[in-house]
C-alpha positions in Angstrom: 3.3 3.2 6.7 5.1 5.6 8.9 9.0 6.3 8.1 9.4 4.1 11.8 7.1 1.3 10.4 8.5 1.3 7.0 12.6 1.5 8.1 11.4 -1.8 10.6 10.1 -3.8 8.3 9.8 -3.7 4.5 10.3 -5.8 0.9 13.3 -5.2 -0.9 12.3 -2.1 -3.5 9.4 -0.9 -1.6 8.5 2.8 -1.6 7.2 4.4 1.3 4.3 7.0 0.9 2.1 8.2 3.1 -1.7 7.4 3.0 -2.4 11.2 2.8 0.0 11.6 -0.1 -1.5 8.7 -2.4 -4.1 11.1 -4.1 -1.7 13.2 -5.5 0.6 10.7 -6.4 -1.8 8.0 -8.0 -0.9 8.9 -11.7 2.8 7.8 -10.5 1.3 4.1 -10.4 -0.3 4.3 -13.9 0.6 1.6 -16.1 2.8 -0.4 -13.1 2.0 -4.4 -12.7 0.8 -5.5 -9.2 1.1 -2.9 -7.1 0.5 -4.2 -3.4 -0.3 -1.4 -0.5 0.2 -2.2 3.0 0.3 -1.1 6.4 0.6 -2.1 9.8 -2.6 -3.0 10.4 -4.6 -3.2 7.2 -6.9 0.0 7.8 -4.7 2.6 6.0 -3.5 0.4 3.0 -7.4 -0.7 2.8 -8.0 3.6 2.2 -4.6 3.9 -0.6 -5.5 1.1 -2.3 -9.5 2.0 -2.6 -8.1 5.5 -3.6 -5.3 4.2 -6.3 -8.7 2.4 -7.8 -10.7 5.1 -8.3 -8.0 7.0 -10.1 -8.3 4.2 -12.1 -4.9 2.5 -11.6 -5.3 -1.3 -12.5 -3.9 -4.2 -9.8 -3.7 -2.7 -6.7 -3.7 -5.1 -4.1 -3.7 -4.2 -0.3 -2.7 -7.0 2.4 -5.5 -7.6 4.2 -4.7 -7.6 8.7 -1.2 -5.8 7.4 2.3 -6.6 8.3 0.7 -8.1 11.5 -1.1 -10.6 9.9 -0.4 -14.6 10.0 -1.3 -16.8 7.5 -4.1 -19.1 7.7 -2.7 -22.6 9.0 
């Protein structure tokens, strides 16, 4: 998420990284449990979380429609 996106809206311990950063950080995520990417509207975090997999880091989990999604009712 951009640094506007991120200081908006995020989780309590998130870390902010760019989407172009992620391949030169994935070894960072080695090892971690449930790791969930997101973004504002899905289509970055969909792009970290296919590249965090193929560096072979385990339980990555992107949020599908990002932080603009709504539950199904």
């Amino acid at each position: 998420r951009s640094p506007a996106e991120f200081n908006a809206n995020h989780l309590p311990g998130a870390i902010n990284i760019p989407a172009g950063d992620i391949p030169k950080r994935a070894a960072e995520f080695q090892g971690r449990e449930d790791i969930a990417v997101i973004c504002g509207s899905g289509y970055r975090s969909s792009i970290a979380a296919s590249i965090l997999q193929n560096a072979g880091v385990q339980n990555v989990v992107n949020l599908a429609g990002g932080m603009g999604s709504r539950p199904a009712s």
